[in-house]
C-alpha positions in Angstrom: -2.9 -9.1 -12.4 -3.7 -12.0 -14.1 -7.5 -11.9 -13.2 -8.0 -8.8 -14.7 -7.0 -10.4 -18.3 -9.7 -10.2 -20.7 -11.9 -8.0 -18.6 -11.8 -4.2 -20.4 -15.1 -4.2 -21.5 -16.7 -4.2 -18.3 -17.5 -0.4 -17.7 -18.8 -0.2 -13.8 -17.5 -1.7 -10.8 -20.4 -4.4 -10.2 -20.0 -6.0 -13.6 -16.0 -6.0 -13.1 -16.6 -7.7 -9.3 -19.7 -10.2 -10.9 -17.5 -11.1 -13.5 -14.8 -12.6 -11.3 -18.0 -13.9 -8.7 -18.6 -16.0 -12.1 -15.3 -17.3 -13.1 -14.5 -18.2 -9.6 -11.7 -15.9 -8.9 -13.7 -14.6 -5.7 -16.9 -15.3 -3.6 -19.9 -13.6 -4.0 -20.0 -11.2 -0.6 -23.2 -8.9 -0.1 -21.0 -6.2 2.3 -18.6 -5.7 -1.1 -21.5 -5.4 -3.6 -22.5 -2.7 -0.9 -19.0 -0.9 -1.9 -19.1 -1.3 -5.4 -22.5 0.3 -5.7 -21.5 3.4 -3.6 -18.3 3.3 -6.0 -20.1 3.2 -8.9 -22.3 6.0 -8.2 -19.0 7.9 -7.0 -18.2 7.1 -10.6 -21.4 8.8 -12.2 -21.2 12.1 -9.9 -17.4 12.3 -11.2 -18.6 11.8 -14.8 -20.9 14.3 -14.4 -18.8 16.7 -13.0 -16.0 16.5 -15.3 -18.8 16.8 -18.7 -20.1 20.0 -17.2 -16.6 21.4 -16.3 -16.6 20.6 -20.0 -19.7 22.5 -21.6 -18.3 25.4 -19.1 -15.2 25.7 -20.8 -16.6 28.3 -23.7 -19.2 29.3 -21.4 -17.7 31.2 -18.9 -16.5 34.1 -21.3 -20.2 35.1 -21.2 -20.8 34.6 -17.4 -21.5 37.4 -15.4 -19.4 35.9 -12.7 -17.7 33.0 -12.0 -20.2 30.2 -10.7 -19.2 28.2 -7.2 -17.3 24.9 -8.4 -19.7 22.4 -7.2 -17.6 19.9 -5.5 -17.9 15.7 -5.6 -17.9 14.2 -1.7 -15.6 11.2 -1.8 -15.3 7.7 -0.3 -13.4 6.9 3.0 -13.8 2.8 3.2 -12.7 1.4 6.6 -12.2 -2.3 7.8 -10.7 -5.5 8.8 -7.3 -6.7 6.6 -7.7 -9.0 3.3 -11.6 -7.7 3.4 -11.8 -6.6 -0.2 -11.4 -2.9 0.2 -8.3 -2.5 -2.3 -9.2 -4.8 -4.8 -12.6 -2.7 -4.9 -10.8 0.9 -5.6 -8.2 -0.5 -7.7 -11.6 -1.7 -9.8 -12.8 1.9 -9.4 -9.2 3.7 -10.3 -9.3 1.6 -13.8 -13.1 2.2 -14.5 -13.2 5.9 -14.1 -12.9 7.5 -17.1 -10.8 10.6 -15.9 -7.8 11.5 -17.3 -6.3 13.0 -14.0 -6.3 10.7 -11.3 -3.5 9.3 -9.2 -3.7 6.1 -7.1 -0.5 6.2 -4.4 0.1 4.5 -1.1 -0.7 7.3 1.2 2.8 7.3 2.6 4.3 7.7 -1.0 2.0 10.8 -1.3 2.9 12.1 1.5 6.3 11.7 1.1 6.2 13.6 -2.1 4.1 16.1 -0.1 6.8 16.9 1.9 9.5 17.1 -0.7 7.5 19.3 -2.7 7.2 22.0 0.5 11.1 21.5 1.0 11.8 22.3 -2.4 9.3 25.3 -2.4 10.8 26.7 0.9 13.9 26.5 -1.0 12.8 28.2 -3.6 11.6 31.0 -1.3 14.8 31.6 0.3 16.3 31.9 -3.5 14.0 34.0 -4.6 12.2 32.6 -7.3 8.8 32.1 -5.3 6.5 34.3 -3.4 4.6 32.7 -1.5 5.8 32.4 1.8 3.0 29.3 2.7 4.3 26.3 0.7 0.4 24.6 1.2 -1.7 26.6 -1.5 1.0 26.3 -4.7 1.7 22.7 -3.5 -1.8 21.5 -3.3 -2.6 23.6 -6.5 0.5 22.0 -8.3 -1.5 18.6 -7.2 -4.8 19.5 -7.5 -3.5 20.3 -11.6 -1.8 17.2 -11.8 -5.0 14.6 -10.6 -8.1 15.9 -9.0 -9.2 12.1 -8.5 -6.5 10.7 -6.0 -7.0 7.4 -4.8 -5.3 6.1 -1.5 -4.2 2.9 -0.4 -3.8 1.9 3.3 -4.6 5.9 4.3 -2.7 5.7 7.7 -1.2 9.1 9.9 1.9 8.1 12.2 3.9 10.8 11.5 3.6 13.8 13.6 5.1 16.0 10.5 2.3 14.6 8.3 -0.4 14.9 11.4 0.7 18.8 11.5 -0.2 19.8 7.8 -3.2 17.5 6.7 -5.8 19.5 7.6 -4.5 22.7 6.1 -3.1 20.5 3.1 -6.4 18.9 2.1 -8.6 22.1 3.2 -6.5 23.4 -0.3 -7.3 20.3 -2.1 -10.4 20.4 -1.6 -11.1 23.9 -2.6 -9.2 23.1 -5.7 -12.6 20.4 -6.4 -10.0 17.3 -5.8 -12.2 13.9 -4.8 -10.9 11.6 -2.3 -11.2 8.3 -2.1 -9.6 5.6 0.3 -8.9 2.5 2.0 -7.6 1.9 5.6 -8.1 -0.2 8.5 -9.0 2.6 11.2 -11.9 4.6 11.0 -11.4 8.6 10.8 -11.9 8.6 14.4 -9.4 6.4 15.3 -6.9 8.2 12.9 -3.7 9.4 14.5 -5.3 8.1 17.5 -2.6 8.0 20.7 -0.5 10.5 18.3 1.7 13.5 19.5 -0.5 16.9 19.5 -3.8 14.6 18.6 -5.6 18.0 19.4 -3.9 20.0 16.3 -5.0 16.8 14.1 -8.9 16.9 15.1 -9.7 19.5 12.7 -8.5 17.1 10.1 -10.9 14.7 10.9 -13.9 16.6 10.4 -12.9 18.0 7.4 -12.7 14.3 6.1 -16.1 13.1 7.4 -17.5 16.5 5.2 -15.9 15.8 1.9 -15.9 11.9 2.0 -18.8 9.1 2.6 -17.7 7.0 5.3 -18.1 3.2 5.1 -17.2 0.3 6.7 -16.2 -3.3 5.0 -16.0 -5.0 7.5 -17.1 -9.4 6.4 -16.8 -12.1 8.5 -14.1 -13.8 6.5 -11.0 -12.6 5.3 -10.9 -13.7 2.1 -6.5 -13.6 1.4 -6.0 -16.0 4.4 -8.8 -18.4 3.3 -6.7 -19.0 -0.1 -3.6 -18.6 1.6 -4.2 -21.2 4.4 -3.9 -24.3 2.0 -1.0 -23.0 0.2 2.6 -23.8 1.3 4.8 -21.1 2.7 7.9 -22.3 2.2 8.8 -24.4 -1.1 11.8 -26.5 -2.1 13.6 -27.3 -4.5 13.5 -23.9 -6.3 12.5 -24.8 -9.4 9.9 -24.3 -12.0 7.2 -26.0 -10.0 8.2 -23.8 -6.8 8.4 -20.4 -8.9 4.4 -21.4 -9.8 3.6 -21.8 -6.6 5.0 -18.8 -5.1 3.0 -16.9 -8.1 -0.3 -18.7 -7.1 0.9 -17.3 -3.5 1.0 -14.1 -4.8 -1.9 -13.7 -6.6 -4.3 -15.3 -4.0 -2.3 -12.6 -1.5 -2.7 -9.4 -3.7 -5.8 -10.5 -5.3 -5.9 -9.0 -8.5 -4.2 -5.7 -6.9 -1.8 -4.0 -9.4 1.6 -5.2 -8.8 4.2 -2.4 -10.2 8.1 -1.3 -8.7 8.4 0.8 -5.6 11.0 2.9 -3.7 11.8 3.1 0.3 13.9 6.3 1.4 15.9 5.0 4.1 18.2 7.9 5.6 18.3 9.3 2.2 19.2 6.1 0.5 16.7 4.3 -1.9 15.6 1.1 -1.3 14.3 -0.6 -4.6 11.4 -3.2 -4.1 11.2 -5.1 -7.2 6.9 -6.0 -6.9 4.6 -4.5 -4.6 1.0 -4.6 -3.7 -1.1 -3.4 -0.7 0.7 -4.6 2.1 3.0 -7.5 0.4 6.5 -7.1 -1.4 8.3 -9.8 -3.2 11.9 -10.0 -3.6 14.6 -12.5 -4.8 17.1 -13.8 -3.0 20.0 -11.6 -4.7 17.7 -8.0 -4.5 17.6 -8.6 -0.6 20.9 -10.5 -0.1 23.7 -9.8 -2.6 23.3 -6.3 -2.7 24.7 -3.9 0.3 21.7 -3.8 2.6 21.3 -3.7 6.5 19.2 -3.7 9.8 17.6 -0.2 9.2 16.9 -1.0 5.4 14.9 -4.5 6.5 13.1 -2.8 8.8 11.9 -0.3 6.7 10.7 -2.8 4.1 8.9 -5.0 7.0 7.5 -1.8 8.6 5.7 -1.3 4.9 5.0 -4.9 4.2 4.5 -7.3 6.9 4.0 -10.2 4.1 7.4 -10.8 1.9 7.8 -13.4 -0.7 11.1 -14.5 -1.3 12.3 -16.3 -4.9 15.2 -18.6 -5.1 17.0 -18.6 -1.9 19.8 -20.9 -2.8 22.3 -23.1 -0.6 24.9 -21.4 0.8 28.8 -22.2 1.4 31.6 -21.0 2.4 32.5 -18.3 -0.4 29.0 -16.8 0.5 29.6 -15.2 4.2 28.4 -12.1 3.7 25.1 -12.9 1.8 24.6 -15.5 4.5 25.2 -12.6 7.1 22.7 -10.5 5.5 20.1 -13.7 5.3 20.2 -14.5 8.7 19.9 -10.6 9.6 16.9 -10.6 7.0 15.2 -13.5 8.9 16.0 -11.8 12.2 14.3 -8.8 11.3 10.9 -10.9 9.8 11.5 -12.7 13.0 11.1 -10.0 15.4 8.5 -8.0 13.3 6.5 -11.3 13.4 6.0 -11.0 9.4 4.5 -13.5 7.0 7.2 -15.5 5.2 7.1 -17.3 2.0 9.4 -18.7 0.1 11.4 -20.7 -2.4 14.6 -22.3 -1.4 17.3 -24.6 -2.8 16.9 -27.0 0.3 15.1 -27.6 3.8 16.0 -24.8 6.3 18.8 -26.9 7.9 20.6 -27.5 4.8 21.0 -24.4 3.2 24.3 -23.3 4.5 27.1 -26.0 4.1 29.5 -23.9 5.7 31.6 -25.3 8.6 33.5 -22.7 10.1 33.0 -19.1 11.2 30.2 -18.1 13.9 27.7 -17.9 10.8 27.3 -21.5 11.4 26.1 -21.5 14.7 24.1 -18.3 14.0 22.4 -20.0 10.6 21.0 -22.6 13.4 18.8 -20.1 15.0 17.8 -18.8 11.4 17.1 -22.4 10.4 15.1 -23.2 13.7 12.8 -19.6 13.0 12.4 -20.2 9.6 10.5 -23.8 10.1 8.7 -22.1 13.2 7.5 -19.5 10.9 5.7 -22.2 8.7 4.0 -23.7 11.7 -0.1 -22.8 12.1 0.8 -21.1 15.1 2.8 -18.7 13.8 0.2 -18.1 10.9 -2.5 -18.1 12.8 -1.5 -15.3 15.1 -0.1 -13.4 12.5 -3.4 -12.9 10.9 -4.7 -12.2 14.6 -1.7 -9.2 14.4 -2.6 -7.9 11.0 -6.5 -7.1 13.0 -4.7 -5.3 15.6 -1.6 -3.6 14.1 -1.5 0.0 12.8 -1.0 0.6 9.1 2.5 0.6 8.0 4.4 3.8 7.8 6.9 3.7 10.8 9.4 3.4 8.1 9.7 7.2 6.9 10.0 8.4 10.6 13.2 6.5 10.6 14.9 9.0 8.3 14.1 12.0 10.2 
């Protein structure tokens, strides 16, 4: 957030992105100036669209008949992990000067996608709808709310999604909504060893018609190249360690917005405190001290396979059950093979004093995976994983 300070004035994407190529925040990359140019004529055609839906607002009483809405083709941008791509269309969301536009995780809006048909197929059965289809009022009920949506990480996994985009964004797109979006898959590869890939094909083409396709792919990723000389796991948890983990944090994020979200985890809500992209950050009592388990972890990895951790402090023996749910936290990261970092009260060995109870033998295998998950190795081939794993979303096919 903090290398967007100062930066308002700036009204296309090129000068926001030279701008922080001059004051050092990033490195000059031709393969992103490539992006922002296509994003800022994205901008212009949206600009022009929405003045003439303006002069057309009076106009259209003296028509003859209704003119054919003349519709804006979007941006689908596909590549490699810390590339750029999000801090690009977050630099795009804030320039464009449109008052409806909506910038979601594609899971979230597809999440509220499907709430929205639930609730309008209970409406149906009580009578105070029509329409038997839920797709045409829910994608006009969008449509109305942001005809510029924005998407994050666009991933399909789940077969109930996989079933309804095509119809759903057939409607949006009649109803003149422009797409734009980030993801590590090209269309092609969307949904790819899915269930029924053959119902989800026609999706596919109807994305490569209404959206450029583009690939950012650079030689470097540019979060692990800051991340690589910064520590990953900081003690004592002090003032010193809370600056580090936010320089952590920023070089991870890079400038993306960082604002609250909410997992659904078999109904349940799952409050993470800061999120980004692909990273979440959490303190020690939102992940710890309050009445999670396996299934909720697991969602949040399954969304974010980096998660900071503030102020993990030593812990004794009138903390069991926090202890419990710290060493089934790191079990979790563990297994999912997650990027770690931390701040903590004392060295992995030392931070439970306890001396009875089989947490104590069980804190020695947390212990032993929390130094291995500092090592190179373990860094190293997580970025290898992040090039190889599909975009999160598991999580919501958990609560089915």
């Amino acid at each position: 957030m903090h290398l967007r300070d100062g930066l308002q004035t700036h009204a296309t994407v090129r000068q926001r992105y030279d701008h922080l190529v001059e004051t050092g925040a990033i490195a000059r990359d031709a393969e992103q100036e490539r992006i922002a140019a296509a994003l800022d004529r994205l901008t212009d055609e949206i600009s022009a669209k929405r003045l003439a839906q303006k002069s057309s607002a009076l106009g259209w009483l003296f028509a003859r008949k209704k003119q054919p809405q003349e519709t804006v083709k979007g941006l689908y941008i596909h590549g490699g992990v810390g590339r750029g791509k999000t801090m690009l269309m977050d630099m795009f969301f804030e320039l464009l000067p449109v008052r409806r536009k909506r910038r979601a995780h594609f899971n979230d809006f597809m999440a509220d996608v499907q709430d929205r048909i639930q609730k309008h197929r209970q409406a149906r059965k009580d009578g105070t709808v029509k329409e038997d289809d839920p797709i045409p009022p829910v994608a006009r009920a969008l449509a109305e709310q942001a005809w510029v949506l924005c998407f994050d990480e666009f991933s399909v996994t789940d077969i109930a999604d996989a079933m309804i985009l095509s119809r759903l964004f057939s409607a949006l797109f009649a109803n003149g909504v422009v797409l734009v979006a980030t993801s590590n898959v090209a269309p092609r590869d969307l949904y790819r060893d899915g269930l029924n890939r053959q119902l989800f094909l026609p999706f596919i083409s109807l994305l490569e018609r209404n959206a450029e396709v583009m690939t950012l792919d650079s030689d470097k990723d540019y979060r692990l190249e800051k991340l690589g000389s910064m520590p990953v796991y900081v003690t004592p948890a002090d003032a010193a360690a809370d600056a580090a983990l936010d320089a952590a944090w920023a070089a991870m994020t890079r400038g993306a917005p960082t604002a609250e979200t909410t997992l659904t985890v078999k109904g349940r809500r799952v409050v993470v405190p800061r999120a980004a992209g692909a990273a979440a950050r959490f303190s020690f009592a939102d992940l710890c001290e309050k009445p999670l388990g396996a299934r909720d972890y697991l969602a949040i990895v399954d969304r974010f396979p980096t998660i900071f951790i503030d102020q993990v402090p030593v812990l004794g023996e009138g903390k069991r059950n926090e202890a419990k749910r710290f060493i089934l936290l790191v079990d979790t990261l563990y297994d999912h093979h997650a990027r770690l970092v931390m701040s903590a009260a004392a060295q992995p060995s030392q931070l439970y004093t306890a001396t009875r109870g089989v947490e104590v033998f069980e804190f020695e295998r947390t212990a032993s995976r929390l130094i291995e998950m500092q090592s190179r190795d373990w860094l190293d081939d997580w970025a290898q994983r992040q090039t190889e794993r599909p975009p999160a979303g598991e999580a919501r096919q958990a609560q089915a």
